[in-house]
KERO-552985 format. One record per atom (N, C-alpha, C, O, CB): chain; atom name; x, y, z; residue in one letter. Coordinates in steps of 0.05 Angstrom, whole numbers, plus 5000, padded with zeros to 4 digits. Glycine has a CB too. Example, Ala and Ser with C-alpha at 12.3 -4.5 7.8 and 13.67 -1.06 7.14 Angstrom:
2
   chain   atom     xx     yy     zz   res
       A      N   5264   4886   5156     a
       A     CA   5246   4910   5156     a
       A      C   5264   4934   5156     a
       A      O   5285   4934   5169     a
       A     CB   5226   4911   5181     a
       A      N   5257   4955   5142     s
       A     CA   5273   4979   5143     s
       A      C   5258   5001   5157     s
       A      O   5268   5023   5161     s
       A     CB   5282   4988   5114     s
***
This chain:
60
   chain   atom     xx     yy     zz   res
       A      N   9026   3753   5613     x
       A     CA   9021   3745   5641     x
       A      C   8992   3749   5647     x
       A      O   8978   3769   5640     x
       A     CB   9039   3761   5660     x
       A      N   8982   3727   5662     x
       A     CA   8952   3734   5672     x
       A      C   8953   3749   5698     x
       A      O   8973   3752   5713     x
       A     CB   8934   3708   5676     x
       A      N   8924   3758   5700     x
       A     CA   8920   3779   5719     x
       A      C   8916   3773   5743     x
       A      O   8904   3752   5748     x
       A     CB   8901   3794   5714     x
       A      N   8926   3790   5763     x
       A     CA   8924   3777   5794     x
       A      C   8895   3767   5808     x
       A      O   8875   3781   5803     x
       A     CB   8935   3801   5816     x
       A      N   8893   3750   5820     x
       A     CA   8865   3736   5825     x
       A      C   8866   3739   5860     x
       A      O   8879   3726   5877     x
       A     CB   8863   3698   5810     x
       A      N   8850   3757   5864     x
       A     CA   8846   3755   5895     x
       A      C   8837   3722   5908     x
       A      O   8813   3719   5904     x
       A     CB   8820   3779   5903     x
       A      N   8847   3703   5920     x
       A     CA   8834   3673   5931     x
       A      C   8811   3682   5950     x
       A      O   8788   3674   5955     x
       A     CB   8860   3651   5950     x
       A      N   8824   3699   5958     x
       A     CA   8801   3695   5983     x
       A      C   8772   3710   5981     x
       A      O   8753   3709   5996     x
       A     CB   8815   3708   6012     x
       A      N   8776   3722   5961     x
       A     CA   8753   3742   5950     x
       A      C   8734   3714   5926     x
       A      O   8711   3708   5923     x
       A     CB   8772   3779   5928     x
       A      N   8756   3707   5917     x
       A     CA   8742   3681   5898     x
       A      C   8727   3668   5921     x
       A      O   8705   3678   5926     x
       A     CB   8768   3656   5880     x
       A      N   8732   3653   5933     x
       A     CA   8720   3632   5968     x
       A      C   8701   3636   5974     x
       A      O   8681   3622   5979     x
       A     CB   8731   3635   5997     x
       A      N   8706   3669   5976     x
       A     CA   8682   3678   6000     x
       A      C   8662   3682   5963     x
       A      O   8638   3682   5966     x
       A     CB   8691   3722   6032     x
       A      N   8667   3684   5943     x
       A     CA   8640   3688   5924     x
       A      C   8629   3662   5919     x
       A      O   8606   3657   5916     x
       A     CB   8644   3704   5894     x
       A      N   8647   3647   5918     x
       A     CA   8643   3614   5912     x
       A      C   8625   3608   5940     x
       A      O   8602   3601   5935     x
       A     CB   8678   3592   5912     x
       A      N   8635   3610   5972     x
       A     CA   8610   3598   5992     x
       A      C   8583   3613   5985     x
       A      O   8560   3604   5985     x
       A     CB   8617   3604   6027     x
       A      N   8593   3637   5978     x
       A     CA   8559   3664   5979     x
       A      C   8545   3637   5956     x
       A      O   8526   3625   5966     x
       A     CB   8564   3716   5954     x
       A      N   8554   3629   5933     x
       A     CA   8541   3628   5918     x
       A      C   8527   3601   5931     x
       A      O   8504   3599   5937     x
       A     CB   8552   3630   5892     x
       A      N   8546   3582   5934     x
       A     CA   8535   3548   5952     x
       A      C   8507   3558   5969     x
       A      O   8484   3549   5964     x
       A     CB   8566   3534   5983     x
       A      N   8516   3578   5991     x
       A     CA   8495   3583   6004     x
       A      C   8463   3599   6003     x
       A      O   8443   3598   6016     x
       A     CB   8505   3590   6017     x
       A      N   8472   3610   5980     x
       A     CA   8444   3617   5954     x
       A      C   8430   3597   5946     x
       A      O   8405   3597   5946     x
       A     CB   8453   3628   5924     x
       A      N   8446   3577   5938     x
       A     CA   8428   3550   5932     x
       A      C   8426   3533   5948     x
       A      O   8424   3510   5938     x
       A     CB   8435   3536   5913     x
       A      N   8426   3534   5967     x
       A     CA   8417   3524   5990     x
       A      C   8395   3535   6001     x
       A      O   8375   3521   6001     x
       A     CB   8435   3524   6006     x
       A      N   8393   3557   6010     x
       A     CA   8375   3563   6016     x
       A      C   8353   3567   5995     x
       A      O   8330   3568   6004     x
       A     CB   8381   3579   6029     x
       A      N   8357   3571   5968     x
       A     CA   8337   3568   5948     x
       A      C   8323   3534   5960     x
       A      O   8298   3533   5963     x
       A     CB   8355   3568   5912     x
       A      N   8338   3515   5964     x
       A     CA   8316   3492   5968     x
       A      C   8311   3483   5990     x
       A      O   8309   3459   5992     x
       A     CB   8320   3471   5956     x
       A      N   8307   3501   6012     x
       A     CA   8308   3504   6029     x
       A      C   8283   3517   6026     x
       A      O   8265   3500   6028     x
       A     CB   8328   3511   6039     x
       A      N   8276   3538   6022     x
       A     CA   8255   3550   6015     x
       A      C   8240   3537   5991     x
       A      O   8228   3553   5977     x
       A     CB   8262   3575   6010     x
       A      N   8239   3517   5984     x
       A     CA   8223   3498   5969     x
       A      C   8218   3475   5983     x
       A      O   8195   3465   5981     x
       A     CB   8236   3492   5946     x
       A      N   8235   3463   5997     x
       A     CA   8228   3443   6021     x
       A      C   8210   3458   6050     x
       A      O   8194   3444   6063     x
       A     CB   8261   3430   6032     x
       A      N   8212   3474   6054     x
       A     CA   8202   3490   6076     x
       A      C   8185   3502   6073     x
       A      O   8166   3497   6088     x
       A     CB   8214   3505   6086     x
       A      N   8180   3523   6054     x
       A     CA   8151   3538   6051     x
       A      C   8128   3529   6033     x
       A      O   8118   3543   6016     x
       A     CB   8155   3564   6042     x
       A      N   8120   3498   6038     x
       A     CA   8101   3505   6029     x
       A      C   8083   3500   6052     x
       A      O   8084   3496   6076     x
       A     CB   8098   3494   6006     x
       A      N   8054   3501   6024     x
       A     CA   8028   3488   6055     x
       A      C   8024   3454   6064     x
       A      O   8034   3433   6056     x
       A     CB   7988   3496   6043     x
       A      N   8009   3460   6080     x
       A     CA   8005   3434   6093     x
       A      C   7994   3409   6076     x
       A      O   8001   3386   6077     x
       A     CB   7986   3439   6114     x
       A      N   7974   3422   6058     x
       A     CA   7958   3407   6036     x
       A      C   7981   3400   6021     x
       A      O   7984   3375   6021     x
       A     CB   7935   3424   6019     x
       A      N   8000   3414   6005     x
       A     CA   8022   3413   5991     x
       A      C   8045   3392   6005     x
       A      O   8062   3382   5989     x
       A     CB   8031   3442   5989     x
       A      N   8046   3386   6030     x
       A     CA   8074   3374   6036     x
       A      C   8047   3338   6029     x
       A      O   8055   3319   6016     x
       A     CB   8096   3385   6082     x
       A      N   8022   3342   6040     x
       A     CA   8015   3320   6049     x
       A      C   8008   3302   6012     x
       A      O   8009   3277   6009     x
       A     CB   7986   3326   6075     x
       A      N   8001   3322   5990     x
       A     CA   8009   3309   5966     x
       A      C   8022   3301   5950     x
       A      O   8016   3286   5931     x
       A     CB   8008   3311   5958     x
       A      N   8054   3316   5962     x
       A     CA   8080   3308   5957     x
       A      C   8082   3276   5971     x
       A      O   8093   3258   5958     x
       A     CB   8101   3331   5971     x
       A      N   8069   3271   5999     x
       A     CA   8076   3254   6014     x
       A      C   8068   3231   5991     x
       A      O   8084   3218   5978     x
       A     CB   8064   3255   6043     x
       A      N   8041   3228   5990     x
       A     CA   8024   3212   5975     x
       A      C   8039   3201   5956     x
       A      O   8051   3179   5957     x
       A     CB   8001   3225   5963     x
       A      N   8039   3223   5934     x
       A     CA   8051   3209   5913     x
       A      C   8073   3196   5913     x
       A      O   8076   3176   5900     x
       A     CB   8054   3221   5898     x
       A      N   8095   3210   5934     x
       A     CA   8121   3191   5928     x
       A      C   8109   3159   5939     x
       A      O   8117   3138   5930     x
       A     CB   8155   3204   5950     x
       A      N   8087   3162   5963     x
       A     CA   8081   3132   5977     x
       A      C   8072   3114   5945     x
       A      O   8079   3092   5936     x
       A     CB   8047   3133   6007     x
       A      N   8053   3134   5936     x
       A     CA   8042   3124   5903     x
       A      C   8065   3104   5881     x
       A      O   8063   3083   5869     x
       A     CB   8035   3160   5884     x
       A      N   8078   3115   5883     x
       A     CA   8103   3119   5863     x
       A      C   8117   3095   5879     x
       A      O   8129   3078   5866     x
       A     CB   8121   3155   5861     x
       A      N   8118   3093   5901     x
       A     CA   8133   3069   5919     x
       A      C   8121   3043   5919     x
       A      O   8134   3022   5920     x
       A     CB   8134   3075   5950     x
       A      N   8094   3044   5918     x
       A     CA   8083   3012   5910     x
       A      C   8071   3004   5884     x
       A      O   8064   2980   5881     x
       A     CB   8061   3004   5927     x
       A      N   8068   3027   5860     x
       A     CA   8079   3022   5846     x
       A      C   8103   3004   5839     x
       A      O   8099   2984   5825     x
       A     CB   8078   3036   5845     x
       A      N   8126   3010   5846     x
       A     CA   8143   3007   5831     x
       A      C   8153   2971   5848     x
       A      O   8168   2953   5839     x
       A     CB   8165   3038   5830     x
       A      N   8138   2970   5873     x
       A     CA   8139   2951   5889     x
       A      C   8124   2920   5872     x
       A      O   8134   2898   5868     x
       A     CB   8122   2964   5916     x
       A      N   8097   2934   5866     x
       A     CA   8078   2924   5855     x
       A      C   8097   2907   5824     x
       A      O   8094   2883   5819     x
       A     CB   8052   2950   5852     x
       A      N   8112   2920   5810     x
       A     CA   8119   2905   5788     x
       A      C   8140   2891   5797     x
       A      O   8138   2869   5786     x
       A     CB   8125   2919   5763     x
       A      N   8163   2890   5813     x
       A     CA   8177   2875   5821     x
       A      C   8174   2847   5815     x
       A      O   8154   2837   5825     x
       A     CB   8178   2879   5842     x
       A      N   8191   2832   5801     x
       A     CA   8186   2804   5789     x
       A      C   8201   2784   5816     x
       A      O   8223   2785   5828     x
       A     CB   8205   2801   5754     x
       A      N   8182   2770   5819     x
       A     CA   8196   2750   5844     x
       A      C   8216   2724   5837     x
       A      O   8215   2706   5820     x
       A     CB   8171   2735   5861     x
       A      N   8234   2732   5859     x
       A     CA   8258   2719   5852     x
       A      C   8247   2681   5848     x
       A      O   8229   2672   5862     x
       A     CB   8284   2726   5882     x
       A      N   8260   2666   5830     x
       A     CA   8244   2642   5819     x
       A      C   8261   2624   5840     x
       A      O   8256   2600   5842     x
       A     CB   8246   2634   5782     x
       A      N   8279   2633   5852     x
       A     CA   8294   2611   5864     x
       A      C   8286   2599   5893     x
       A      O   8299   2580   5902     x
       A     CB   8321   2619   5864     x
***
């Protein structure tokens, strides 16, 4: 026979853990600096017309 498994003790370690990683990127979306959010900005804009820029136009 297997051993008795508390549920509700499992739940509450299973949300603790969800909400650990959450706030891990939370604190990666949130703390950084100002210089830091505004090069993040850039590049994804970078990376967006890029990928705009090769787009083959529809022939029809």
């Amino acid at each position: 026979m297997g051993d008795v498994v508390n549920l509700n003790r499992f739940r509450k370690t299973r949300a603790r853990a969800e909400r650990a990683k959450e706030a891990d990127a939370n604190r990666i979306r949130f703390g950084r600096t100002k210089t830091e959010k505004e090069r993040d900005r850039k590049e994804a804009e970078r990376s967006t017309q890029t990928l705009d820029g090769k787009k083959l136009d529809d022939p029809a």
